[in-house]
C-alpha positions in Angstrom: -19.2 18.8 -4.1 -15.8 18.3 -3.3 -15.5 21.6 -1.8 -18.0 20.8 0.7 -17.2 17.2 1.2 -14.3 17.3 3.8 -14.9 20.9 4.9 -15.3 22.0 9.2 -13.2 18.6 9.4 -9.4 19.2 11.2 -8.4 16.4 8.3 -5.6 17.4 5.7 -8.1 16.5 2.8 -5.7 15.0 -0.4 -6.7 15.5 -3.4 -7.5 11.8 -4.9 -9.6 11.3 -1.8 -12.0 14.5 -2.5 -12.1 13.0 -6.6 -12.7 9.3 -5.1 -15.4 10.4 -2.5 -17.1 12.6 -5.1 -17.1 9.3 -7.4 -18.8 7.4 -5.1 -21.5 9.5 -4.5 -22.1 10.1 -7.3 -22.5 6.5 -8.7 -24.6 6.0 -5.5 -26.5 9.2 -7.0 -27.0 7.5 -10.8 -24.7 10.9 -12.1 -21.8 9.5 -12.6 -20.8 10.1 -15.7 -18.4 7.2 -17.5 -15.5 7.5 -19.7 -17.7 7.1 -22.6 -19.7 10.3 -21.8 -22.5 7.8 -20.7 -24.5 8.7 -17.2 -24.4 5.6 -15.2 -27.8 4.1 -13.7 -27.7 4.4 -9.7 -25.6 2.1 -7.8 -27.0 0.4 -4.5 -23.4 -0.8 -4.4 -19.9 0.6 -4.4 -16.5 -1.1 -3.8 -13.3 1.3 -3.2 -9.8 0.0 -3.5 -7.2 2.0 -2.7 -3.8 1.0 -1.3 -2.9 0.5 2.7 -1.9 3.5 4.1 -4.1 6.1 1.6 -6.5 6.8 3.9 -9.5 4.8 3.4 -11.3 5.4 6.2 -11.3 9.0 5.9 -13.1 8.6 2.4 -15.3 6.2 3.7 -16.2 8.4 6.3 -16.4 11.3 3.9 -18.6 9.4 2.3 -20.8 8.4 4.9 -21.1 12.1 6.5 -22.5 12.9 3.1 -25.3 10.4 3.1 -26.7 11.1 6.8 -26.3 14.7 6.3 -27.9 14.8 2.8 -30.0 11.7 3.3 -30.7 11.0 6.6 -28.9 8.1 6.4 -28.6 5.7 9.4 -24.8 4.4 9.0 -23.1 1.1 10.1 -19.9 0.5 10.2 -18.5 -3.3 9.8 -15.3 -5.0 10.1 -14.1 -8.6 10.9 -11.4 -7.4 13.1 -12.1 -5.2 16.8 -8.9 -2.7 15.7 -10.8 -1.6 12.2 -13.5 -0.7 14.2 -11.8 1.0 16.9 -10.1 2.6 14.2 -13.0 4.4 12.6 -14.7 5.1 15.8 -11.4 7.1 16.5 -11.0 8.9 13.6 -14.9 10.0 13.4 -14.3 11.7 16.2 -10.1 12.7 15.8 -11.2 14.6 12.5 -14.5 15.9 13.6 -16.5 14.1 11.0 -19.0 13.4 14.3 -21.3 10.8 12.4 -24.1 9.0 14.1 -22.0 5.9 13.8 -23.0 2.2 14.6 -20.0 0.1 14.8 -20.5 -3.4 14.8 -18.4 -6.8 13.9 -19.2 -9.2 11.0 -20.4 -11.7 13.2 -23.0 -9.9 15.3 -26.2 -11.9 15.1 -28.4 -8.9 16.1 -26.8 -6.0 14.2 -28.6 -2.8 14.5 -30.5 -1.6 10.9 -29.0 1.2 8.8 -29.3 2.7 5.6 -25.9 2.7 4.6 -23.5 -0.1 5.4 -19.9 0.5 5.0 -17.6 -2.8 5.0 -14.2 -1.7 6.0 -11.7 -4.3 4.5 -14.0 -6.0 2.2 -11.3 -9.1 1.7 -12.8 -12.4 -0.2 -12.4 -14.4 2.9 -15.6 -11.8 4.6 -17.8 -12.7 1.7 -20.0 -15.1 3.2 -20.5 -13.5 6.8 -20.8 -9.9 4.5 -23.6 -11.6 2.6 -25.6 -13.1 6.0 -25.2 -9.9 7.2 -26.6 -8.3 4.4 -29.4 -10.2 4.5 -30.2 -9.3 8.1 -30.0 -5.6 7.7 -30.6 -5.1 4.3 -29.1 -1.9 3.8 -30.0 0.6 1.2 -26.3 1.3 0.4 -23.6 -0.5 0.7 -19.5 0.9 0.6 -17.1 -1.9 0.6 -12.9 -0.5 1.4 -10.4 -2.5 0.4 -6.7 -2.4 0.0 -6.3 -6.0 -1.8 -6.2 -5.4 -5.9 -7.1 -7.9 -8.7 -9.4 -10.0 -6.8 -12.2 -11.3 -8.7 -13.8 -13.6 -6.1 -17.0 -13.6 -4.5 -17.0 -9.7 -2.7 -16.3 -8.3 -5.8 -19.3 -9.7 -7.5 -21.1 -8.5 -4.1 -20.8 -4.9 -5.8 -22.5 -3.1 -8.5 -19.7 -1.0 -8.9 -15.7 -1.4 -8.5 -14.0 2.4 -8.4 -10.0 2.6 -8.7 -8.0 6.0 -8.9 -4.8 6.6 -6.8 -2.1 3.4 -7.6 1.0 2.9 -5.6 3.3 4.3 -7.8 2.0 7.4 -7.6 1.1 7.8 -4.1 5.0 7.7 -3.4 6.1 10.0 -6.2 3.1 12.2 -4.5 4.9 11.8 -1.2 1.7 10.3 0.9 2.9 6.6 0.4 6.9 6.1 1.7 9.7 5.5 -0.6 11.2 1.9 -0.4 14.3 -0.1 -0.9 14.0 -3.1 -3.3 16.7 -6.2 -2.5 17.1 -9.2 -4.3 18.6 -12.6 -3.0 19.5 -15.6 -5.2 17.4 -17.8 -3.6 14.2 -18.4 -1.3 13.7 -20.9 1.1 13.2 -21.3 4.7 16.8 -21.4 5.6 17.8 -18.5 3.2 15.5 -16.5 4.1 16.2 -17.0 7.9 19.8 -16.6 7.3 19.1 -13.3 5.4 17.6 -11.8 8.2 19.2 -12.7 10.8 22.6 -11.4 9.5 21.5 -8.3 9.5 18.5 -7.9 12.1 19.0 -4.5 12.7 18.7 -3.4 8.8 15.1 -5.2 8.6 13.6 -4.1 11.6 9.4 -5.2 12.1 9.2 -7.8 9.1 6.5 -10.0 7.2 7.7 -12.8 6.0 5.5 -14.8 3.0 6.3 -18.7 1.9 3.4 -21.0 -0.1 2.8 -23.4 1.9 2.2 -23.7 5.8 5.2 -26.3 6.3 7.9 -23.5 4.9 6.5 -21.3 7.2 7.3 -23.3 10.2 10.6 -24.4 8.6 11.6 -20.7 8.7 10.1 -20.0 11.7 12.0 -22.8 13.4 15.4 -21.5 11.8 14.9 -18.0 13.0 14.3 -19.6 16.5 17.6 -20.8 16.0 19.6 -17.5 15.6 17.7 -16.3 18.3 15.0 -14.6 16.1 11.4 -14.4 17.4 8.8 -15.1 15.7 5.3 -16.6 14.9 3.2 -18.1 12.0 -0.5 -16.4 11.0 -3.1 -19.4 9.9 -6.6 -19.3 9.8 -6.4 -21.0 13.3 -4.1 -19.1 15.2 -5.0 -16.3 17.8 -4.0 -13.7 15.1 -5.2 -10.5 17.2 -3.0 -11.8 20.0 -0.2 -12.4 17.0 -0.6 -8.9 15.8 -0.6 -7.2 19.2 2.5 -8.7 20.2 3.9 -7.6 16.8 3.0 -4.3 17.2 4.6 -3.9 20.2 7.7 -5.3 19.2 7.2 -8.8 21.7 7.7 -10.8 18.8 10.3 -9.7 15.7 8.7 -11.2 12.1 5.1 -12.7 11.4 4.9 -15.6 8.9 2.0 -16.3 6.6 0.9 -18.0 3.4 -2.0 -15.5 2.5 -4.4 -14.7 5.6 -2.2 -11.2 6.3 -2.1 -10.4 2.6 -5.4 -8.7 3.7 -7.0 -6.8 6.8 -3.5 -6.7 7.7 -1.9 -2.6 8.4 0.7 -2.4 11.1 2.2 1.1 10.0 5.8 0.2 12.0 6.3 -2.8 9.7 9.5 -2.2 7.4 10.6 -4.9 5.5 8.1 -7.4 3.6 9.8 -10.5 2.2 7.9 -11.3 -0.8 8.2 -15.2 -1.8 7.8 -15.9 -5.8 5.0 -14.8 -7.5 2.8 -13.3 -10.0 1.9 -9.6 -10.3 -1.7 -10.0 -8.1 0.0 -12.0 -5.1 3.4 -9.6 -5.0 0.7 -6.4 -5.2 -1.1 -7.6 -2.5 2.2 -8.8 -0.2 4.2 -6.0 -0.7 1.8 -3.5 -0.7 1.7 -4.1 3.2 4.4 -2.0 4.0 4.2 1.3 2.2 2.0 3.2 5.3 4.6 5.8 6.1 6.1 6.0 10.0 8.0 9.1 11.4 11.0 6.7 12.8 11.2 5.1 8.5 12.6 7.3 5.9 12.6 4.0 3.6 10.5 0.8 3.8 11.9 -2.3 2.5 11.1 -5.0 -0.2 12.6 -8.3 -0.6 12.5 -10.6 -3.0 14.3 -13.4 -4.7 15.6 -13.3 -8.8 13.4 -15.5 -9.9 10.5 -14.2 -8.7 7.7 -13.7 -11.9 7.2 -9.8 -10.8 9.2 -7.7 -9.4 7.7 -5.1 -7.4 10.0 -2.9 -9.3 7.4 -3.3 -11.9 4.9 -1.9 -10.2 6.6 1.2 -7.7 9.6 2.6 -8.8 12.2 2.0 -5.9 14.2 4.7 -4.5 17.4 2.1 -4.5 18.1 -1.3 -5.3 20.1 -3.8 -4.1 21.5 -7.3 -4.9 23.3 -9.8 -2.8 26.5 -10.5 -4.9 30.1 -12.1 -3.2 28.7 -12.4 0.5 27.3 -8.5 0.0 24.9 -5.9 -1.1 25.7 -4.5 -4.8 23.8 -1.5 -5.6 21.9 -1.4 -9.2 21.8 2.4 -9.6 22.6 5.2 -7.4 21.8 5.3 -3.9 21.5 9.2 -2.0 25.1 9.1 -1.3 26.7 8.3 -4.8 24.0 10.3 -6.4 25.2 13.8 -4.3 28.5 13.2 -5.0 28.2 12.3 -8.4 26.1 15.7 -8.9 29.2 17.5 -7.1 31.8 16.6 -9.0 29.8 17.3 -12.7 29.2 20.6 -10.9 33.3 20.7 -10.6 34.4 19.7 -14.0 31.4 22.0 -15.6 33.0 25.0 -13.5 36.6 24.0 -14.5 38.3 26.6 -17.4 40.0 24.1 -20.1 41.8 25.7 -22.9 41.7 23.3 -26.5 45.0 22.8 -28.0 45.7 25.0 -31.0 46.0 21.9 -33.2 42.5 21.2 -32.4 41.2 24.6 -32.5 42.9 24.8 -36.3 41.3 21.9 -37.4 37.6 23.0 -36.2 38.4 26.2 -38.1 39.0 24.3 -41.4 35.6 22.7 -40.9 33.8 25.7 -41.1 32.5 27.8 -44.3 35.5 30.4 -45.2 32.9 33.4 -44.0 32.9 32.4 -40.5 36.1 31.4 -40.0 38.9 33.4 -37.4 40.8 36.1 -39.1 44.8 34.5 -38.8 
């Protein structure tokens, strides 16, 4: 199966996509086959989660090609956001996949019927317009995407089965995920944080900026007005297409939020996320914004404060680290530079002739068994 599953298409296939595709079919099948040798019953339900930037949609439409081609299978496509859709509309046709695809939004009232429904960012905050849609359509399939780990709300328990293969970590070391830059500052608050960036404006570039609660946000929001820093906070309320647009195309400098862009959120020119203190599951789902890679971003960046509970260290090694110490960046191991000329100068001393001093050479000789020591 996987040779066939991505072949005719102009699509570099990778190879966790091909074993994730294949998965999924075959749990939608009933032959998938468990890690206790068992052969799984036949899922009406399948959830992907994969990180931003691993190329979801191409395994979703994998995926999909499959079941109309195999199946006859009338395919949706739904998303709460127009630019998802967009999205995979463009790439069905970029890649040549071609499906017979009906695109619609989360809120349609009158959504067309298909047999397989895929649910393009399947976030917990969709799970009660997923489930009226649902009911409307009643699919025979459903395949939820989703970039957001360790959730185990209500869209989870939507699906029959939850299928995880390709992590962060590896993804960079693989080279289809960018490397990144981990800093740490003593402290985070509004006027910290503000400060941080704004010193140095240029080194942070497109930013994402995360506090608790929505009065930090506007505390930081109004301090970075203050050094002359645009930006704008991301609720629930706000016009948050209009928010991301203007990001995107650089109008406004660093988006705020509590939670909402923790999902459904993929701007692939965003380079630094500053991640305020928290547990492994919120710092995943923060940071793991930024790792999409962009031509004009050898590194993305990471920031968060020491006494965050997690480290995204923990989780992706980082190509370099940093700590603000004495009003400046301290490295914690070696960066590029320091590393090259390290490795030049061992090269050096290793190709340097030394001769040991006789009185050392004598006693070695001592130390040795009579039969293999130097005729005098």
């Amino acid at each position: 199966m996987n040779d066939t599953l991505l072949a005719g298409l102009t699509v570099e296939p990778r190879p966790y996509q091909l074993r994730i595709a294949a998965k999924a079919i075959q749990m939608f099948q009933g032959e998938y086959v468990n890690r206790a040798g068992q052969t799984e019953r036949e899922a009406q339900s399948v959830l992907i989660e994969s990180p931003t930037g691993s190329g979801k949609t191409v395994m979703g439409l994998a995926i999909a090609r499959w079941m109309q081609r195999e199946w006859g299978f009338r395919v949706g496509w739904v998303a709460m956001r127009r630019n998802l859709l967009a999205q995979a509309a463009e790439e069905n046709r970029r890649w040549g996949f071609n499906i017979d695809l009906q695109v619609m939004s989360m809120f349609d009232k009158h959504p067309p019927q298909v047999d397989l429904l895929v649910v393009d960012e399947a976030q917990h905050d969709a799970a009660m317009s997923m489930a009226n849609l649902h009911g409307m359509i009643q699919p025979k399939k459903i395949l939820g995407l989703s970039a957001t780990p360790y959730r185990t709300d209500r869209v989870k328990l939507c699906f029959q089965r939850v299928l995880r293969d390709a992590d962060i970590h590896h993804l960079i070391q693989d080279g289809y995920l960018s490397p990144y830059r981990h800093y740490t500052i003593p402290r985070y608050t509004p006027e910290s944080v503000a400060e941080c960036f704004a010193r140095e404006v240029l080194r942070w570039g497109k930013s994402l900026i995360f506090f608790h609660r929505l009065a930090r946000c506007e505390e930081c929001r109004q301090e970075l007005a203050r050094r002359g820093v645009s930006s704008e906070v991301v609720t629930a309320e706000s016009n948050r297409e209009r928010q991301l647009e203007d990001f995107a195309e650089g109008k406004v400098q660093v988006l705020l939020s509590m939670v909402i862009l923790t999902e459904g959120f993929d701007c692939p020119s965003l380079q630094t996320v500053f991640c305020r203190p928290s547990g492994k599951s919120c710092t995943v789902q923060m940071g793991g914004r930024v790792f999409r890679k962009y031509p004009d971003l050898p590194f993305k960046q990471i920031v968060q404060c020491r006494d965050t509970r997690h480290p995204f260290s923990r989780t992706a090694t980082p190509a370099e680290q940093y700590v603000w110490m004495d009003h400046g960046w301290r490295t914690l191991k070696l960066n590029e530079h320091l590393g090259a000329i390290s490795a030049g100068a061992l090269q050096v001393i290793a190709s340097t002739p030394a001769e040991l001093p006789q009185w050392l050479l004598r006693n070695r000789e001592r130390g040795r068994p009579r039969w293999q020591r130097q005729p005098e």
